[in-house]
mmCIF file as Biopython writes it, N, C-alpha, C and O atoms, coordinates in Angstrom:
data_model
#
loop_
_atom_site.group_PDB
_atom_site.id
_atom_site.type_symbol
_atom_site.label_atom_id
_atom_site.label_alt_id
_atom_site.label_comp_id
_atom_site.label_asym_id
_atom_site.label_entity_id
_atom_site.label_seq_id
_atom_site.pdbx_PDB_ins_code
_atom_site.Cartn_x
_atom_site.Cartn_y
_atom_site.Cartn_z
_atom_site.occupancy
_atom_site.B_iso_or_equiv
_atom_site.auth_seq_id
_atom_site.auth_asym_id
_atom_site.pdbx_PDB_model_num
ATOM 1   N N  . UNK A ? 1  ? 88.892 105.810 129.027 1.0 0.0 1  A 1 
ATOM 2   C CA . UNK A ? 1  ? 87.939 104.827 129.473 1.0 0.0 1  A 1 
ATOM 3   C C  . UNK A ? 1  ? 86.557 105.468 129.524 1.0 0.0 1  A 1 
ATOM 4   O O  . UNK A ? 1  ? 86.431 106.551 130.095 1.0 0.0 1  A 1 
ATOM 5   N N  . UNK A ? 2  ? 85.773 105.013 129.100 1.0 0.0 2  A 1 
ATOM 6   C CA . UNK A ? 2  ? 83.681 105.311 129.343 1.0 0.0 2  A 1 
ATOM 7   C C  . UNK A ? 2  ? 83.466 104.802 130.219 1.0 0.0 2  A 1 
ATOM 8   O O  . UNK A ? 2  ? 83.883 103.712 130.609 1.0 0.0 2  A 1 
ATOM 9   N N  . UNK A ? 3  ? 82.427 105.866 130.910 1.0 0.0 3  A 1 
ATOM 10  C CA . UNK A ? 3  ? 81.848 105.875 132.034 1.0 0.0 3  A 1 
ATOM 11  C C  . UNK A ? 3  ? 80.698 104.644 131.835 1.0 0.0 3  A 1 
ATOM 12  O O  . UNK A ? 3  ? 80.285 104.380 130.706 1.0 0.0 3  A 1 
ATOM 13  N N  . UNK A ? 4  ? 80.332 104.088 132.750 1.0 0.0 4  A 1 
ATOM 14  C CA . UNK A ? 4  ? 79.152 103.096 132.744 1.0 0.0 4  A 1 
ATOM 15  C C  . UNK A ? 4  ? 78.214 103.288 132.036 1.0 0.0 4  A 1 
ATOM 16  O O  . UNK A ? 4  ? 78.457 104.061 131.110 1.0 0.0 4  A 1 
ATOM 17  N N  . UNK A ? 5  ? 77.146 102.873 132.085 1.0 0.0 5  A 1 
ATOM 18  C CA . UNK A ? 5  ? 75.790 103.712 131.349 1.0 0.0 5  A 1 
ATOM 19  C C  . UNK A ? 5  ? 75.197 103.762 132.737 1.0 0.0 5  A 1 
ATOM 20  O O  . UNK A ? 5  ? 75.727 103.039 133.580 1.0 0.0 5  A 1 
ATOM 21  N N  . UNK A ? 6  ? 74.191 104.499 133.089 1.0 0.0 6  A 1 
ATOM 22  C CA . UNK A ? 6  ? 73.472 104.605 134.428 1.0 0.0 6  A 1 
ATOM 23  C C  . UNK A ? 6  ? 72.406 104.235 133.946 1.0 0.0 6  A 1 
ATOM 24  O O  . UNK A ? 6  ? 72.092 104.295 132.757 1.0 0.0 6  A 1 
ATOM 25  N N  . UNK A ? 7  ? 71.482 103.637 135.234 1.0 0.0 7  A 1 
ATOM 26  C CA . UNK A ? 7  ? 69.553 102.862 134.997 1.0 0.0 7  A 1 
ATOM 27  C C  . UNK A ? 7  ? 69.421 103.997 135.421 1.0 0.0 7  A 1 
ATOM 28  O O  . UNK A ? 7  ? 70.319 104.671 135.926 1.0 0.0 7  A 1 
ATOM 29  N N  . UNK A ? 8  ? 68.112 104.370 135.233 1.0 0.0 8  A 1 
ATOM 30  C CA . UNK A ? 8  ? 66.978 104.564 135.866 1.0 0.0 8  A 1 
ATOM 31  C C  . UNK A ? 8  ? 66.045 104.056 136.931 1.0 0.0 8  A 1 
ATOM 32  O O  . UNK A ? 8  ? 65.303 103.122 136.628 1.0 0.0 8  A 1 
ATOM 33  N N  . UNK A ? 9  ? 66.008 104.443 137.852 1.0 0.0 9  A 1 
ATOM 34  C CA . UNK A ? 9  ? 64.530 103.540 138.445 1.0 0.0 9  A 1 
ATOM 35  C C  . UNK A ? 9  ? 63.446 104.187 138.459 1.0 0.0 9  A 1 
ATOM 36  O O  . UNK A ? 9  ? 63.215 105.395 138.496 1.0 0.0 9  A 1 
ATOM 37  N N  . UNK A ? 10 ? 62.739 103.211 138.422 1.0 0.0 10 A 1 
ATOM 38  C CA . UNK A ? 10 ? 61.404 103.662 138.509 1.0 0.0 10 A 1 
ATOM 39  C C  . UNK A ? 10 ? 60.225 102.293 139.065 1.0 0.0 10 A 1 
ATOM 40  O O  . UNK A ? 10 ? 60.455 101.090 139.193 1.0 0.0 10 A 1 
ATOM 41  N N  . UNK A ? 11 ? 58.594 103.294 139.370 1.0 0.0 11 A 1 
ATOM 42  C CA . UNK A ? 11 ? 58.581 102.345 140.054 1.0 0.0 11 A 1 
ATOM 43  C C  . UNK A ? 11 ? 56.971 101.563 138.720 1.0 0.0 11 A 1 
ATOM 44  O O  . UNK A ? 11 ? 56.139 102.283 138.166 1.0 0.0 11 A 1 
ATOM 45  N N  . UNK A ? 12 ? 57.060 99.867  138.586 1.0 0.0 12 A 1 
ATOM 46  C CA . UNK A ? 12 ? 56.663 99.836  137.752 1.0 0.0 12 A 1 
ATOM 47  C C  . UNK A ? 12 ? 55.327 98.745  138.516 1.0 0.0 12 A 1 
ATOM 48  O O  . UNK A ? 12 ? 55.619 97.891  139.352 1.0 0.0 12 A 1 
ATOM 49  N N  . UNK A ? 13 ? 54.071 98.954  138.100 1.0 0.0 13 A 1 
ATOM 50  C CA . UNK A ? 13 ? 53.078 98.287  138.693 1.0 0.0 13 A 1 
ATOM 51  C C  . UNK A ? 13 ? 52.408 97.016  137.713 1.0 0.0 13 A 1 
ATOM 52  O O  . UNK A ? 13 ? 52.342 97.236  136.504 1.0 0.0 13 A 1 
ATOM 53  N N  . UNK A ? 14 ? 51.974 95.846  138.187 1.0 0.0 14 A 1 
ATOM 54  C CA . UNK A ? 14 ? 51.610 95.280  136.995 1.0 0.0 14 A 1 
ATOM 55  C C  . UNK A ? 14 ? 50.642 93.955  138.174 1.0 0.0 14 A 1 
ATOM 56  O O  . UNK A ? 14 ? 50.933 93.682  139.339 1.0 0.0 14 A 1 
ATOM 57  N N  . UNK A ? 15 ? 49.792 93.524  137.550 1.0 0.0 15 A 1 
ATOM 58  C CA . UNK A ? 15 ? 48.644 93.091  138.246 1.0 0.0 15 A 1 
ATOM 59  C C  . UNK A ? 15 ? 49.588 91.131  138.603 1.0 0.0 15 A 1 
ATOM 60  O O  . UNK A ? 15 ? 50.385 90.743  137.750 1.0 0.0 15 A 1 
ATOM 61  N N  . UNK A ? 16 ? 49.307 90.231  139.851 1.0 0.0 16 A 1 
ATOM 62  C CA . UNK A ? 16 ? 49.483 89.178  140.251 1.0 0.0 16 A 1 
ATOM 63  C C  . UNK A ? 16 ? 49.798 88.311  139.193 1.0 0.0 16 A 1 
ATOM 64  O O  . UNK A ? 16 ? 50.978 88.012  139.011 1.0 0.0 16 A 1 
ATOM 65  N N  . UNK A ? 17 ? 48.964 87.890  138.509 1.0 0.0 17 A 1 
ATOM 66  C CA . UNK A ? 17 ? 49.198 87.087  137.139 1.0 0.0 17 A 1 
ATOM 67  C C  . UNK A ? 17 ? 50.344 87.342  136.623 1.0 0.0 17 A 1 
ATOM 68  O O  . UNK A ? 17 ? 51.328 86.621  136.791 1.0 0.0 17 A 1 
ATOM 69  N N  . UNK A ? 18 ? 50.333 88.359  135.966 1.0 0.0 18 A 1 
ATOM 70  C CA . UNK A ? 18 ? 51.582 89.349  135.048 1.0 0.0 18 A 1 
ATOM 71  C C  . UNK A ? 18 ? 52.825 88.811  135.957 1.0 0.0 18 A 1 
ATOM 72  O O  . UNK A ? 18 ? 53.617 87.943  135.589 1.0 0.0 18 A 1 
ATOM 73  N N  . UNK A ? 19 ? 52.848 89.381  137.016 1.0 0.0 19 A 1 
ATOM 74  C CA . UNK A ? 19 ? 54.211 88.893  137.705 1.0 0.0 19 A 1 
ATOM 75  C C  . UNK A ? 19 ? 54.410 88.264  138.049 1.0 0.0 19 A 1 
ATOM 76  O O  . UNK A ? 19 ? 55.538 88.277  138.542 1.0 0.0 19 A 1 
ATOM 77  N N  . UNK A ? 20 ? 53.448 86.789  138.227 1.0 0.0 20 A 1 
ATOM 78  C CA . UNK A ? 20 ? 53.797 85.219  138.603 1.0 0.0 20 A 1 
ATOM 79  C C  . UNK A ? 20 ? 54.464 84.711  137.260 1.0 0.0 20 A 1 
ATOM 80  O O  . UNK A ? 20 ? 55.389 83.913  137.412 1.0 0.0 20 A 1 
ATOM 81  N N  . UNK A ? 21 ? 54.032 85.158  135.626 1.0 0.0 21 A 1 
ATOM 82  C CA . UNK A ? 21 ? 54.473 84.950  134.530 1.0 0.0 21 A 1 
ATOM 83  C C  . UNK A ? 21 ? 55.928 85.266  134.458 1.0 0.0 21 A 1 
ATOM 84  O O  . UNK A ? 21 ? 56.930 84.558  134.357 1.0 0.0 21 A 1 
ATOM 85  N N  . UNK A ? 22 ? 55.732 86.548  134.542 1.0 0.0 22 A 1 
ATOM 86  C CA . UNK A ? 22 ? 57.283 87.137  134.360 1.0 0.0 22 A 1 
ATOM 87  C C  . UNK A ? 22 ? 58.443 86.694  135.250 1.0 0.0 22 A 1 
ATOM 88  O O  . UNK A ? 22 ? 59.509 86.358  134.734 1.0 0.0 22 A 1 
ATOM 89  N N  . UNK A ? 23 ? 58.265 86.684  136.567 1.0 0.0 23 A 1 
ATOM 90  C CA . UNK A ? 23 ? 58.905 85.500  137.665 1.0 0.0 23 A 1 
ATOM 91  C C  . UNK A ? 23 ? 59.189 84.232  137.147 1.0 0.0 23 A 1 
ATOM 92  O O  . UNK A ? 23 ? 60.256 83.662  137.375 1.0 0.0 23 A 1 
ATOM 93  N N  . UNK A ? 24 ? 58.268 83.745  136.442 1.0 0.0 24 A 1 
ATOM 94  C CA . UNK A ? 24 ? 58.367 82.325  136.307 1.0 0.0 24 A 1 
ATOM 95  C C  . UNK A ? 24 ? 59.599 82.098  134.451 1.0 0.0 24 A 1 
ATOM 96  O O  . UNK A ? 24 ? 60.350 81.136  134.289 1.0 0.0 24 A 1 
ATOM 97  N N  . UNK A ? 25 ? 59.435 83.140  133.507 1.0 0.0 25 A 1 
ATOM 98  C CA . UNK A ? 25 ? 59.708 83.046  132.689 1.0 0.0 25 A 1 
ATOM 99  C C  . UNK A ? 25 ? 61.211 83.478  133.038 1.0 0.0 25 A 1 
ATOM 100 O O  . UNK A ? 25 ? 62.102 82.739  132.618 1.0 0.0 25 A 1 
ATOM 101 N N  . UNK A ? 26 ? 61.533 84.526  133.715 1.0 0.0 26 A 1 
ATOM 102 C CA . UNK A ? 26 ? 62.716 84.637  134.279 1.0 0.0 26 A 1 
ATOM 103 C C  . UNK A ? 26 ? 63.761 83.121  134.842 1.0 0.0 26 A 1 
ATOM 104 O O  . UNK A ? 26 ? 64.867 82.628  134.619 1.0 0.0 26 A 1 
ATOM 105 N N  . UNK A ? 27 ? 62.961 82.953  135.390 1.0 0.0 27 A 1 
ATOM 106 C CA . UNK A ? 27 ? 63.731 81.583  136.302 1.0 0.0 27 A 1 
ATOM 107 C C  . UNK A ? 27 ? 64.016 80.734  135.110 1.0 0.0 27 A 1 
ATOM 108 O O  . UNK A ? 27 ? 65.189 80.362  135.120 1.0 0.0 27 A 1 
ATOM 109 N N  . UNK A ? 28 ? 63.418 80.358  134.214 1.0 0.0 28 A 1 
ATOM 110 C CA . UNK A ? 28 ? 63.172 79.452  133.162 1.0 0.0 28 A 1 
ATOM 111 C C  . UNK A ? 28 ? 64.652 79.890  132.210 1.0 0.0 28 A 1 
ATOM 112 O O  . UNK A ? 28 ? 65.437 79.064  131.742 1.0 0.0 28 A 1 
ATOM 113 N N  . UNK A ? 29 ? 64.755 81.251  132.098 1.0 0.0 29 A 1 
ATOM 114 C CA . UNK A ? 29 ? 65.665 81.763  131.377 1.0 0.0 29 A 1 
ATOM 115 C C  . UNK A ? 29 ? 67.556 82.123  132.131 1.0 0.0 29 A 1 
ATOM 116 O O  . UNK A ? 29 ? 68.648 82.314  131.595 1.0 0.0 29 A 1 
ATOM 117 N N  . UNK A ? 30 ? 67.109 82.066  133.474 1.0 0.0 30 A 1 
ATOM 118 C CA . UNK A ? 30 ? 68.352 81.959  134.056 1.0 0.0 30 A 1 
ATOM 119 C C  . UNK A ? 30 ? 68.150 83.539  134.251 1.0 0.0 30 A 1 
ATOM 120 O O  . UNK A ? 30 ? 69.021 83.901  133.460 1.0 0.0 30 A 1 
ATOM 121 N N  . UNK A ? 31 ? 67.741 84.441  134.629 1.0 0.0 31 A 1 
ATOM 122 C CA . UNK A ? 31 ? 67.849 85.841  134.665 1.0 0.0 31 A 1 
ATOM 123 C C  . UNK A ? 31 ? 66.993 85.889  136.323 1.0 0.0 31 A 1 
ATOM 124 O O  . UNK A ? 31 ? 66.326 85.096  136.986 1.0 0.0 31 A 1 
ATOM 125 N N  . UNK A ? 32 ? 67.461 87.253  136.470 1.0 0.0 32 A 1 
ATOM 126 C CA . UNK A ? 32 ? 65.863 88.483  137.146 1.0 0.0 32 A 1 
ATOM 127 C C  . UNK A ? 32 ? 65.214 88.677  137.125 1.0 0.0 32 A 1 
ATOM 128 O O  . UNK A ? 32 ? 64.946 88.692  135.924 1.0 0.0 32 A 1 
ATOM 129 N N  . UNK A ? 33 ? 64.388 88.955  137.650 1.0 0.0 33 A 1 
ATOM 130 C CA . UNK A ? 33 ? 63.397 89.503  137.116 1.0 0.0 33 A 1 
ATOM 131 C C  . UNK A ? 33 ? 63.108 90.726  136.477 1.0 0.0 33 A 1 
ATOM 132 O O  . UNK A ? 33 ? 62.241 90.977  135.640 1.0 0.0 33 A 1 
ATOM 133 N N  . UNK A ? 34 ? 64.257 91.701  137.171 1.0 0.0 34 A 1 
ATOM 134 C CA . UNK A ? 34 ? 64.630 92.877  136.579 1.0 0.0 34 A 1 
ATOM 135 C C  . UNK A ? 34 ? 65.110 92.593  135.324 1.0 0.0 34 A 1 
ATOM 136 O O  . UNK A ? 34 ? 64.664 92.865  134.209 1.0 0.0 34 A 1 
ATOM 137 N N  . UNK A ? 35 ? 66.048 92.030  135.669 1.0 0.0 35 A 1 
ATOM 138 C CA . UNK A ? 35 ? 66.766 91.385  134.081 1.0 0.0 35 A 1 
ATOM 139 C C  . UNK A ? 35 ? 65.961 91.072  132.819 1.0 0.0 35 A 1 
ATOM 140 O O  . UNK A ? 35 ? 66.129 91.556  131.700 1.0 0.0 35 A 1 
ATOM 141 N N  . UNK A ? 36 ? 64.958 90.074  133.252 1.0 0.0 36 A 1 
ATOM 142 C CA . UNK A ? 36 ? 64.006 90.139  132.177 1.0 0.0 36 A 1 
ATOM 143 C C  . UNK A ? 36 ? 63.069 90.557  131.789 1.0 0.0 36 A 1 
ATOM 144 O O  . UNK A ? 36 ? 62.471 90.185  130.779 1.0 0.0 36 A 1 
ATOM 145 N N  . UNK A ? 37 ? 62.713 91.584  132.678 1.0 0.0 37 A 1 
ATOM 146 C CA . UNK A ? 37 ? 62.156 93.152  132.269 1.0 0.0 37 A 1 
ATOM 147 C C  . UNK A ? 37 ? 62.707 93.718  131.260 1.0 0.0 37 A 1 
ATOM 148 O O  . UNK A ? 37 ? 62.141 93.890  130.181 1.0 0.0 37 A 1 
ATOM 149 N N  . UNK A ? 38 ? 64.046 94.108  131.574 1.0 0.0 38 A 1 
ATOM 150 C CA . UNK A ? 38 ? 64.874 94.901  131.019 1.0 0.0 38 A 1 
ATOM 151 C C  . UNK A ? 38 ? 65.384 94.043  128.901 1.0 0.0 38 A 1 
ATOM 152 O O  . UNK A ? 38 ? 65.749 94.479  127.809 1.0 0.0 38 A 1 
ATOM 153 N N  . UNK A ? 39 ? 65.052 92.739  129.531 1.0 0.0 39 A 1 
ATOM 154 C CA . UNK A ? 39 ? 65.084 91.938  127.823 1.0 0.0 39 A 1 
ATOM 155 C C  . UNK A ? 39 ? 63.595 92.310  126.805 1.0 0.0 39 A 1 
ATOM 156 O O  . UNK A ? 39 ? 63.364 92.582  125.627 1.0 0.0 39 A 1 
ATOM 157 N N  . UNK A ? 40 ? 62.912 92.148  127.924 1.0 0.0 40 A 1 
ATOM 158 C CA . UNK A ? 40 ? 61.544 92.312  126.839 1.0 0.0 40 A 1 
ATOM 159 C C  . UNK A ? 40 ? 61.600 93.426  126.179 1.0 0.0 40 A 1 
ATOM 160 O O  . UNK A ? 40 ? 61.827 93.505  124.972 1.0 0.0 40 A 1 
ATOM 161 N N  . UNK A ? 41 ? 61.310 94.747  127.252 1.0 0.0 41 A 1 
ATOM 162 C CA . UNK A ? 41 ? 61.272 96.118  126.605 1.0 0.0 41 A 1 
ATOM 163 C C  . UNK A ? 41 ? 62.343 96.329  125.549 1.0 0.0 41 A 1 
ATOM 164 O O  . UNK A ? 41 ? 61.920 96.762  124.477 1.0 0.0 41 A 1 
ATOM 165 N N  . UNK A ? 42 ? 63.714 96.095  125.648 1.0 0.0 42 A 1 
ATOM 166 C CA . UNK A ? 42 ? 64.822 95.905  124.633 1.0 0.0 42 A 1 
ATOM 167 C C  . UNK A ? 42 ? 64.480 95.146  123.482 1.0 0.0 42 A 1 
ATOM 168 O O  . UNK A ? 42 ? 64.694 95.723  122.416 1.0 0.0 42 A 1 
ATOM 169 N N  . UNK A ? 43 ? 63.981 93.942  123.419 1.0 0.0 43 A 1 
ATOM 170 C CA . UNK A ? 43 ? 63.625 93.101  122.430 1.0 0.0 43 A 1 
ATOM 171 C C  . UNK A ? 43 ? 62.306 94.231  121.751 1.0 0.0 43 A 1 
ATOM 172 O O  . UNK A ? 43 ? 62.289 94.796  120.657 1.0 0.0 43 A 1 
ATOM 173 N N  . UNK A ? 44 ? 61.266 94.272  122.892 1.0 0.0 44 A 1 
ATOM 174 C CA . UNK A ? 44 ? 60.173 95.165  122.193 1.0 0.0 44 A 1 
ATOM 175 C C  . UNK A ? 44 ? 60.579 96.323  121.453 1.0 0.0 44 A 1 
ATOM 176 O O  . UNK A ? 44 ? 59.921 96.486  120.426 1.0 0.0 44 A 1 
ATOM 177 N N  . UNK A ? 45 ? 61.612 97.309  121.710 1.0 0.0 45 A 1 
ATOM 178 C CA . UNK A ? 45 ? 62.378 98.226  121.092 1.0 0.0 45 A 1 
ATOM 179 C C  . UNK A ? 45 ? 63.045 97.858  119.938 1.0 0.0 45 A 1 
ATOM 180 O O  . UNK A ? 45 ? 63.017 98.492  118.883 1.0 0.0 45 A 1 
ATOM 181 N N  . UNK A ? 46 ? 63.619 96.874  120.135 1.0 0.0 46 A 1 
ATOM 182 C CA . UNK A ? 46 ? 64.485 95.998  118.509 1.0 0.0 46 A 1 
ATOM 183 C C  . UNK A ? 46 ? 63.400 95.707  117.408 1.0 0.0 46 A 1 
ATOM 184 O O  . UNK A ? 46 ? 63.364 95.909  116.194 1.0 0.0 46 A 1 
ATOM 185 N N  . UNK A ? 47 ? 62.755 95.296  118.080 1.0 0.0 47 A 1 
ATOM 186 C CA . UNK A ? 47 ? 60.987 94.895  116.966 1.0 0.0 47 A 1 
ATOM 187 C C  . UNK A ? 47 ? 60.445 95.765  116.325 1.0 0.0 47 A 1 
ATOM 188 O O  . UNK A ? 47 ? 59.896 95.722  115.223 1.0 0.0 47 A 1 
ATOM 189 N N  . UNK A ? 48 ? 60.587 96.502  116.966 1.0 0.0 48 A 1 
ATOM 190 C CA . UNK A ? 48 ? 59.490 98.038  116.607 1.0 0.0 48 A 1 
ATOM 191 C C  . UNK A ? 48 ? 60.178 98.735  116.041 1.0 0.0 48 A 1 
ATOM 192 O O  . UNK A ? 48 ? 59.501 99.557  115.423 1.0 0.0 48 A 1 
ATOM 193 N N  . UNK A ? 49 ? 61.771 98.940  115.827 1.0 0.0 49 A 1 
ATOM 194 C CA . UNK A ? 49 ? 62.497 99.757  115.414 1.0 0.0 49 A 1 
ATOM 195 C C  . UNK A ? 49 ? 62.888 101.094 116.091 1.0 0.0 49 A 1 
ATOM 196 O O  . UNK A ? 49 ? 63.339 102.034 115.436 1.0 0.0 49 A 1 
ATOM 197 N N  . UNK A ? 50 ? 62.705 101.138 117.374 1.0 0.0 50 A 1 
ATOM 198 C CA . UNK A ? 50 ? 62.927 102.394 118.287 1.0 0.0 50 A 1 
ATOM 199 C C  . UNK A ? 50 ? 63.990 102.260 119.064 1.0 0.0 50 A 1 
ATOM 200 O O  . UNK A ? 50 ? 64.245 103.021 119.997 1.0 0.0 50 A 1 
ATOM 201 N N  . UNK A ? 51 ? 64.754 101.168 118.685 1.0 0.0 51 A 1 
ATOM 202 C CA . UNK A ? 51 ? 65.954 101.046 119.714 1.0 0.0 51 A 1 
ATOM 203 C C  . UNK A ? 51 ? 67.272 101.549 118.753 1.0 0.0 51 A 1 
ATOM 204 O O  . UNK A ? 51 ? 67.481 100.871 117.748 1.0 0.0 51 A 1 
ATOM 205 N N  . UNK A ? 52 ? 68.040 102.544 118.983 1.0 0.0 52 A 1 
ATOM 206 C CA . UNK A ? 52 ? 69.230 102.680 118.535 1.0 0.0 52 A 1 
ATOM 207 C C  . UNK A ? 52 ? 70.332 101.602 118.785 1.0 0.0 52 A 1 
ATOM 208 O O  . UNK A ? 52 ? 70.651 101.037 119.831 1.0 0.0 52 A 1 
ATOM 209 N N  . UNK A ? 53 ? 70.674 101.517 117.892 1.0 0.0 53 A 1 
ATOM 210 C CA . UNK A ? 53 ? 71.680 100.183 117.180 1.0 0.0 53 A 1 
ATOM 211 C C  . UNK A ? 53 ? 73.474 100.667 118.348 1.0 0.0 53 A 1 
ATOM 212 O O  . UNK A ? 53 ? 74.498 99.998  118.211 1.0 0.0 53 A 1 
#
């Protein structure tokens, strides 16, 4: 059996606007906000080609 994968935390800052968006786009999507943190940067990684497959 494999072990989990482990997060990271960390701590991430981003100005009122930014996170009334991201809050709001979350809810819209059925997620977290963490959660859809964690989609963008992934998606942004898939885009760009820096995400291992």
């Amino acid at each position: 059996m494999s072990e989990p994968k482990k997060k990271k935390a960390f701590v991430l800052r981003v100005n009122p606007e930014m996170m009334a968006a991201i809050e709001q786009w979350a809810q819209d999507e059925f997620r977290s906000v963490n959660g859809q943190i964690e989609w963008i940067l992934n998606d942004a990684l898939r885009k760009s080609g820096r995400k291992k497959k």
